[in-house]
C-alpha positions as CSV (number, residue, x, y, z in Angstrom):
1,X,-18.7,20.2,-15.9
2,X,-18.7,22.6,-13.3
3,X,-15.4,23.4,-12.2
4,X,-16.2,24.8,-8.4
5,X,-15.5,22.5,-4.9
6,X,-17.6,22.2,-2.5
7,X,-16.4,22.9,1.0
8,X,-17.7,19.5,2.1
9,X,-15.1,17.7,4.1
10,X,-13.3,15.2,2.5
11,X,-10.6,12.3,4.3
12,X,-8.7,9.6,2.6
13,X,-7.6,6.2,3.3
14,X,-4.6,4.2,2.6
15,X,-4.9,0.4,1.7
16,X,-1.4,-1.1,1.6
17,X,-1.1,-4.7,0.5
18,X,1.2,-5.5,3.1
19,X,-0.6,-4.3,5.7
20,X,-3.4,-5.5,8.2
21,X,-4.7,-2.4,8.8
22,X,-6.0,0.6,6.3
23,X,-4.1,3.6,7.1
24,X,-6.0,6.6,7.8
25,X,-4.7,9.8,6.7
26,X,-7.6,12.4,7.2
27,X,-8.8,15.5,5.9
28,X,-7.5,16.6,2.9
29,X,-8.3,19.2,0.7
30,X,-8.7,18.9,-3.3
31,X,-5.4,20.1,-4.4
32,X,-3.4,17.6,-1.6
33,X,-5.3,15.0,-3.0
34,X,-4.7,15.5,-6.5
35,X,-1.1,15.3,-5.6
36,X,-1.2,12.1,-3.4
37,X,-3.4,10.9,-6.1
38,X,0.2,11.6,-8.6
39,X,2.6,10.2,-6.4
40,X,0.7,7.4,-5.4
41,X,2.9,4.2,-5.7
42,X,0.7,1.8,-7.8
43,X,2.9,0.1,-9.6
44,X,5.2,-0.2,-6.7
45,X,2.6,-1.5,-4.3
46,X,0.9,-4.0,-7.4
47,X,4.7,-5.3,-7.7
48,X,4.8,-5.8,-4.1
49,X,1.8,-7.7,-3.8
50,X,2.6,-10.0,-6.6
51,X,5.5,-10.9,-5.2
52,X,4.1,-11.5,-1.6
53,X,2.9,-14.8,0.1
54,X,-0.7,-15.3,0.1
55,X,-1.0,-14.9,3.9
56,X,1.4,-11.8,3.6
57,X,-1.5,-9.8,1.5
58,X,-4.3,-8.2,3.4
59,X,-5.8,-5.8,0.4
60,X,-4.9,-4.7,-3.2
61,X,-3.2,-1.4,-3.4
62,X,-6.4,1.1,-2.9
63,X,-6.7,4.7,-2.2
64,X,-10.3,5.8,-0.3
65,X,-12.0,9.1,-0.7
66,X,-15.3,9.8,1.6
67,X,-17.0,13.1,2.0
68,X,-18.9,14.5,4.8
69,X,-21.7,12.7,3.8
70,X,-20.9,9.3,3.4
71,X,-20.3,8.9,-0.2
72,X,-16.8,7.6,-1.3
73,X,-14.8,6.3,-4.4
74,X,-12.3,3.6,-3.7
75,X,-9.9,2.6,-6.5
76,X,-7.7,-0.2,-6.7
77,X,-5.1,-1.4,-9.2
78,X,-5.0,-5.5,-10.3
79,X,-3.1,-7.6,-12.3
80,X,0.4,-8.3,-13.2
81,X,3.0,-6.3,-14.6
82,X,1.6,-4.1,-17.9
83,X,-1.4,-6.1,-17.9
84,X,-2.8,-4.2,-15.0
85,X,-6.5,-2.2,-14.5
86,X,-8.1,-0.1,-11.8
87,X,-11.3,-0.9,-10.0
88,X,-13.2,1.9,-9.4
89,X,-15.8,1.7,-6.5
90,X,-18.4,4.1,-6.0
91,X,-20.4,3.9,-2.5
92,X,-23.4,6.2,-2.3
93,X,-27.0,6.1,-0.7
94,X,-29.9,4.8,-2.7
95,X,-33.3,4.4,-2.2
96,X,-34.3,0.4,-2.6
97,X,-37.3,-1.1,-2.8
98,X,-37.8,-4.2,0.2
99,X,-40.0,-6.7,1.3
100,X,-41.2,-6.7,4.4
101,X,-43.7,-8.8,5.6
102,X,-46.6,-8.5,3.0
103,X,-45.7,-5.4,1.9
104,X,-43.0,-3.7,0.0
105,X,-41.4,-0.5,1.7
106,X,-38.9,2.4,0.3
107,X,-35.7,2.0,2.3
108,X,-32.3,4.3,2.2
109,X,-28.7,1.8,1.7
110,X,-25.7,2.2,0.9
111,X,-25.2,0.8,-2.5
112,X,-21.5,0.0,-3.8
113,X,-20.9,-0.2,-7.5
114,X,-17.8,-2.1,-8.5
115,X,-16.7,-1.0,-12.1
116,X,-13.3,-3.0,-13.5
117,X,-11.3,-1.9,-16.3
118,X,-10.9,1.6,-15.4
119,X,-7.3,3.4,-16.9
120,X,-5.5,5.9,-14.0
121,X,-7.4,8.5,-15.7
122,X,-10.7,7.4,-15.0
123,X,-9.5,6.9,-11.5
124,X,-8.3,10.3,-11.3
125,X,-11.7,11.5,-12.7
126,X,-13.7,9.6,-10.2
127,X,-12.0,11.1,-7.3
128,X,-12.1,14.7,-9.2
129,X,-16.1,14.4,-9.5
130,X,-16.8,13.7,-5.9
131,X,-14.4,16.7,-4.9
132,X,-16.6,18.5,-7.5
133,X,-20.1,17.0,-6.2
134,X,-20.7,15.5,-9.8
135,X,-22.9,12.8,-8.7
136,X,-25.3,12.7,-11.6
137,X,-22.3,12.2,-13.7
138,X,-20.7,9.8,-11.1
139,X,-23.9,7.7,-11.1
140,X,-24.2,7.7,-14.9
141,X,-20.6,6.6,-15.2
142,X,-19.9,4.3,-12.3
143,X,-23.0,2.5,-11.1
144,X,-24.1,-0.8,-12.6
């Protein structure tokens, strides 16, 4: 795996359970990110959600990574107390196959893959191979 970052901009989003809006934070580079990625509340947030009302909750506890390009990981954390996973969500472009009319045509869309059961790790790796444009490896491992 190749170990050099592109210079692509990257920004980052916030999704706080408790709050209507995502947060925008903006650019960020790879080494900021790795430590938001560390100090990240999960646990704290997952907690906070589980103990909310139903109309208090607006998302799970999610951070968002998107490059210049378009392409983003979002990961979320689920579930209750120790018995908790990540959702890892890669967005990229992919070429599709439609119909139209009577004929089939070749169309660009942004395709979101949802994988579930994901450790903080493979979160953390996710976030690490878009930073390092690893997107052969990031559509091997997280499309379905």
């Amino acid at each position: 795996m190749s170990e050099h970052i592109t210079q692509k901009e990257f920004t980052y989003t916030i999704n706080h359970p408790l709050e209507k809006e995502i947060i925008q934070k903006g650019v960020v580079t790879h080494g900021e990110f790795k430590k938001v990625f560390k100090e990240f509340p999960w646990e704290e947030l997952l907690i906070k959600q589980n103990t909310a009302s139903d109309k208090e909750i607006h998302f799970s506890p999610s951070l968002n990574l998107t490059n210049a390009e378009g392409l983003a990981i979002s990961v979320s954390i689920v579930g209750e107390g120790e018995d908790h996973e990540y959702y890892v969500c890669y967005n990229r472009p992919k070429l599709i196959k439609k119909r139209r009319w009577f004929r089939t045509v070749e169309v660009v869309d942004f395709f979101c893959s949802v994988v579930p059961r994901q450790t903080k790790e493979d979160a953390f790796e996710a976030f690490d191979l878009l930073f390092k444009n690893e997107l052969e490896v990031l559509e091997e491992r997280w499309s379905d």
